[in-house]
N, C-alpha and C positions, 0 to 999 in steps of 0.2 A: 504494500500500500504506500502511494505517495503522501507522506503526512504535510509537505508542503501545500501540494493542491487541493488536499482537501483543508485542508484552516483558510487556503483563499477560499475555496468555495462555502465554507464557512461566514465569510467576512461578505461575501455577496449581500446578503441580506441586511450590511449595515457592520460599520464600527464597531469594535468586541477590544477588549483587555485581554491581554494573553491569560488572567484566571481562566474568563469568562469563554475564551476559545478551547482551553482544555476542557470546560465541564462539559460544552457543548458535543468537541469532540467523543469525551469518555461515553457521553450519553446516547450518544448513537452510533458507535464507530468501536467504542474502546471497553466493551465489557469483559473482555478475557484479557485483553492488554491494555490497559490502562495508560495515557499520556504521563510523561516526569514532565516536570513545571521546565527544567533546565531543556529538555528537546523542544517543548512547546518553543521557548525565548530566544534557545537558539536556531530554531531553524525561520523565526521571524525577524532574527537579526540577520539573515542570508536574506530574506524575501524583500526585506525594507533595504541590503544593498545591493541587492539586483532589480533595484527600483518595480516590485512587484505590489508594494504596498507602502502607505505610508504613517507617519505617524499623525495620527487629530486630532490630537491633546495630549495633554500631560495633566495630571492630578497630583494637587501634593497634596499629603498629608501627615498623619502620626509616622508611618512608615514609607519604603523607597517609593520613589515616584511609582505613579500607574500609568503607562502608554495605553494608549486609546488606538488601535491599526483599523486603518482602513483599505480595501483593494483599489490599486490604481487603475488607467485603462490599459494596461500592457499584463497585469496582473488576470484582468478578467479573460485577455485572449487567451492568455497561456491557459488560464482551465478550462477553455474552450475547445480549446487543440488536443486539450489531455482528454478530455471525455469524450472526443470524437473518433481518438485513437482505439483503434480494440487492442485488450489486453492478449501477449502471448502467451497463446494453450501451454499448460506444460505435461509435456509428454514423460514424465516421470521414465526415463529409459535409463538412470543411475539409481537406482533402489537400492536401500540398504538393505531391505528385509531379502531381496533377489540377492542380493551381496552374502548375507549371514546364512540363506540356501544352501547359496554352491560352496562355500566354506565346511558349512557342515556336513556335506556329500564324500568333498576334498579329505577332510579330517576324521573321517567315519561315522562321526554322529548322526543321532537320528534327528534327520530332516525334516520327516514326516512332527515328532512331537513339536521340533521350533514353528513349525506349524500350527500347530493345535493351539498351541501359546498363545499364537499369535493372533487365531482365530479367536479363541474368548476373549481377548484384548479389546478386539473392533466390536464384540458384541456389546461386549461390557458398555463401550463410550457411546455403542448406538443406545442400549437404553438408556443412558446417561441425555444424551442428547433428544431421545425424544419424550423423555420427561419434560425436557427444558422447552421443549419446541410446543408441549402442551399448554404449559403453564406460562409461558410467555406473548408480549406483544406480537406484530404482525412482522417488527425486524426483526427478533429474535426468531420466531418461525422461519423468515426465508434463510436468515443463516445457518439454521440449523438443517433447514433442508440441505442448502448446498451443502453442509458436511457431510451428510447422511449418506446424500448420492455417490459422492466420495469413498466413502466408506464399505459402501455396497459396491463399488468396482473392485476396490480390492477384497472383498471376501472372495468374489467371482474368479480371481487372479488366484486368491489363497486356493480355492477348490480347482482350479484347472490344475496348477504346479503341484496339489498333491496328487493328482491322477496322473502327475506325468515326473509326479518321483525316478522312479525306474530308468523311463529314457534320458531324463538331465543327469543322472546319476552315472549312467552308462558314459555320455557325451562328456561329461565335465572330468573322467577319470581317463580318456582317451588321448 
């Protein structure tokens, strides 16, 4: 995730304090990862000097000053450009779990059980997740779907590679 373009697209809507763009972020964006104040400030101290936003006040008070950012017009193309752009697919062809396989083929252990591990692992987080996906708003449901779907390719992956124990076994010891 671009945390740049999203705090500009954040600031679309209007002027924010870098608190007020973290909560905003954490609130729809950052429930399992959470923003630090320090990447919020710094990555608005890059945005404000590559003139993508600027400052619209300053507030003083009891404590350090408060910056007030606002999106400039060069600021709102760039997120323009970014959300236009499609994200690249990632074709997961570096696996660990495909890595810790053929290791354990290699090394004689059973492949089959790092399997099975690994198979109630995803179950486990799917029911993990479709709890959360119950009981949650409408963005917690789509996120939780896109992990699910995720989730569900690789069981599909975990049960082909156990059916095809044997032959990768054969091939990887060749």
């Amino acid at each position: 995730m671009s945390i740049g373009h999203t705090l500009l697209g954040l600031l679309e809507s209007g002027p924010r304090h870098g608190y007020d763009l973290k909560r905003a972020f954490d609130e729809r964006f950052g429930h399992d990862r959470p923003l630090h104040y320090g990447q919020v400030y710094s990555t608005m101290s890059r945005l404000l000097k590559n003139g993508l936003v600027e400052v619209d006040g300053i507030e003083h008070g009891g404590g350090p000053e408060r910056k007030r950012y606002a999106i400039t017009d060069a600021g709102i193309t760039d997120v323009e450009q970014w959300l236009a752009q499609p994200e690249k697919p990632e074709p997961y062809l570096q696996s660990v779990l495909y890595t810790k396989v053929v290791l354990a083929l290699l090394t004689g252990r059973d492949a089959a059980d790092l399997l099975d591990v690994q198979r109630a692992e995803h179950l486990r987080l799917m029911r993990e997740l479709t709890q959360r996906k119950r009981s949650g708003d409408l963005s917690d449901q789509l996120i939780c779907d896109h992990a699910l779907f995720h989730l569900e390719a690789d069981l599909r992956w975990l049960e082909l590679t156990a059916a095809r124990l044997g032959q990768l076994g054969k091939a990887v010891r060749s």
